[in-house]
N, C-alpha and C positions, 0 to 999 in steps of 0.2 A: 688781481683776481678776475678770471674773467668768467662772464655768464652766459649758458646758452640760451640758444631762442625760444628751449623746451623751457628751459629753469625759470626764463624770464616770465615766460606767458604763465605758467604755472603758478609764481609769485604772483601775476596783477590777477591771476582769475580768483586768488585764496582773499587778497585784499579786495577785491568787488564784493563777493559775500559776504565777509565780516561787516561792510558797509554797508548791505542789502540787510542784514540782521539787523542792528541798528534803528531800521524805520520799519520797520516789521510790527504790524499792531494786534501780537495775538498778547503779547504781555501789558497791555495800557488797560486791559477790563480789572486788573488786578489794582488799580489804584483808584476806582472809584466806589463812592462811599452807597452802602445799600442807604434807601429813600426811610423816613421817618417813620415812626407808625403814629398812627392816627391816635388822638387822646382819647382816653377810657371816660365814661359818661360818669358825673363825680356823685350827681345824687343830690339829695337833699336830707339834713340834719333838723332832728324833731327834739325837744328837749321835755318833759314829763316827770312827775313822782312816778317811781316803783311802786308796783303792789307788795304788802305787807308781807315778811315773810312768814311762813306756816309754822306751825307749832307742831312738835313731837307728837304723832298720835292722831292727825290731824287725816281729812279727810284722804289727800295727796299721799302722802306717806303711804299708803297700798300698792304707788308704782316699785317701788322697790321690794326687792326678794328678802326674805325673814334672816336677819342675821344668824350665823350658826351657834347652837348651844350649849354645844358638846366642846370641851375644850381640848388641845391637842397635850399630849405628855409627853415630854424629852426630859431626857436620863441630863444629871447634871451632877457635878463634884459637889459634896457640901464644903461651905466656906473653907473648914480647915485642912480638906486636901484628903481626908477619911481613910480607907483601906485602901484605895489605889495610891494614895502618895507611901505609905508605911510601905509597901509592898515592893516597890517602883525601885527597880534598880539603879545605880548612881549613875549616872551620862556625864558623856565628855564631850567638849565641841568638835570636834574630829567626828563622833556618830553622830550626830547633828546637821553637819555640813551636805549640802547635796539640794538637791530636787525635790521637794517633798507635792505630794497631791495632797491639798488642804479641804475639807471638809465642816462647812459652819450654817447649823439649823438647814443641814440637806441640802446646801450649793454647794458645788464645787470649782474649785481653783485649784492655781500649781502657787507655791512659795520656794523661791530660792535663799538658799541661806547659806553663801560662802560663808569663807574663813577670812573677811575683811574686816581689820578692827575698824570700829563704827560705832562711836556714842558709847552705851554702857556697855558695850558686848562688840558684836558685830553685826555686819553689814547685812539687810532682808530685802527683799523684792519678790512685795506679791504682783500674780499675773490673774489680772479678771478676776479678783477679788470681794466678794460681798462685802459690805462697811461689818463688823467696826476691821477687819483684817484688811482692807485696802488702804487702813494707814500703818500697817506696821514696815517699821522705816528699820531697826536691829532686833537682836537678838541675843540672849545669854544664856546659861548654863550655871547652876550652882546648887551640888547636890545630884537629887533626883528628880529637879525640876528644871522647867525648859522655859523661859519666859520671853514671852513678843514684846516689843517697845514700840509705842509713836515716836512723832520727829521731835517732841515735847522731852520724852526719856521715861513717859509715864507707862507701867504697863498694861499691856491691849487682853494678853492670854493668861494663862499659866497652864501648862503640860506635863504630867507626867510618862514616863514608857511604860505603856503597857504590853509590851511584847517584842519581838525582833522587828525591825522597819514600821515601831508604830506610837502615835504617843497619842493622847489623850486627855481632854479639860475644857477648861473653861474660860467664855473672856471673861471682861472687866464688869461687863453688864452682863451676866449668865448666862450667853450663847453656847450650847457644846460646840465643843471643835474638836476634830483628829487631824491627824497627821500622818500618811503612810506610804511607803514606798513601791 
């Protein structure tokens, strides 16, 4: 093989620079450590009895605003399910199944509820879920009733349909809840 005196110089000039980069000190500030910061001033610790707490009624008690006296009224199934369960047409987990936007004491959330067997029914996943419905982990069908489960298998709702894309009830602790698409 033989090399010209273009090819050669060419080579030693590309091998100079590779070697001129090498000691080149724009990259050596990237390895020094920044300086400490100065300690924060600690203080001093007093140790003392608390004054006594105040008593209901009590002079203090004026900083706070008058609790409300009017109580709020939400619609709720009676225990045994009443005219909306007798009424409620029979549901299958197939209408069930989907997207639902969840609705409990006026928050709302989404609840997925495939078609995954999962514990007593199938499979749930609430999304941004107020308590007690951000533990419902399944879900079942039986009848005209639609009922939520914790991860326990205890139930959280009971629903019945009250319409096309809609159910309706109560949880465990008597929160209303809907359900609608």
């Amino acid at each position: 093989m033989a090399f010209s005196k273009t090819g050669l110089l060419a080579a030693s000039l590309v091998a100079l620079l590779a070697a001129a980069g090498c000691n080149s000190t724009r990259l050596s500030s990237m390895d020094t450590q920044p300086a400490p910061l100065p300690a924060a001033p600690a203080g001093t610790v007093t140790s003392g009895q608390l004054p006594p707490p105040s008593t209901p009624g009590a002079a203090g008690a004026s900083q706070f605003p008058a609790a409300p006296q009017q109580q709020t009224q939400v619609a709720a199934l009676p225990a045994d399910g009443g005219a909306a369960a007798a009424n409620a047409p029979d549901i299958t987990a197939t209408s069930v199944a989907g997207v639902w936007s969840a609705s409990v004491s006026g928050q709302s959330c989404k609840v997925a509820t495939p078609q995954t067997k999962f514990g007593q029914g199938f499979r749930a996943g609430p999304l941004r879920c107020p308590a007690p419905i951000d533990g419902v982990k399944s879900w079942n069908v039986a009848g005209k009733q639609l009922t939520l489960f914790d991860e326990a298998g205890a139930p959280l709702a009971r629903l019945y349909s009250s319409g096309e894309g809609r159910f309706d009830g109560q949880t465990s602790n008597g929160l209303p809840i809907s359900l609608n698409r």
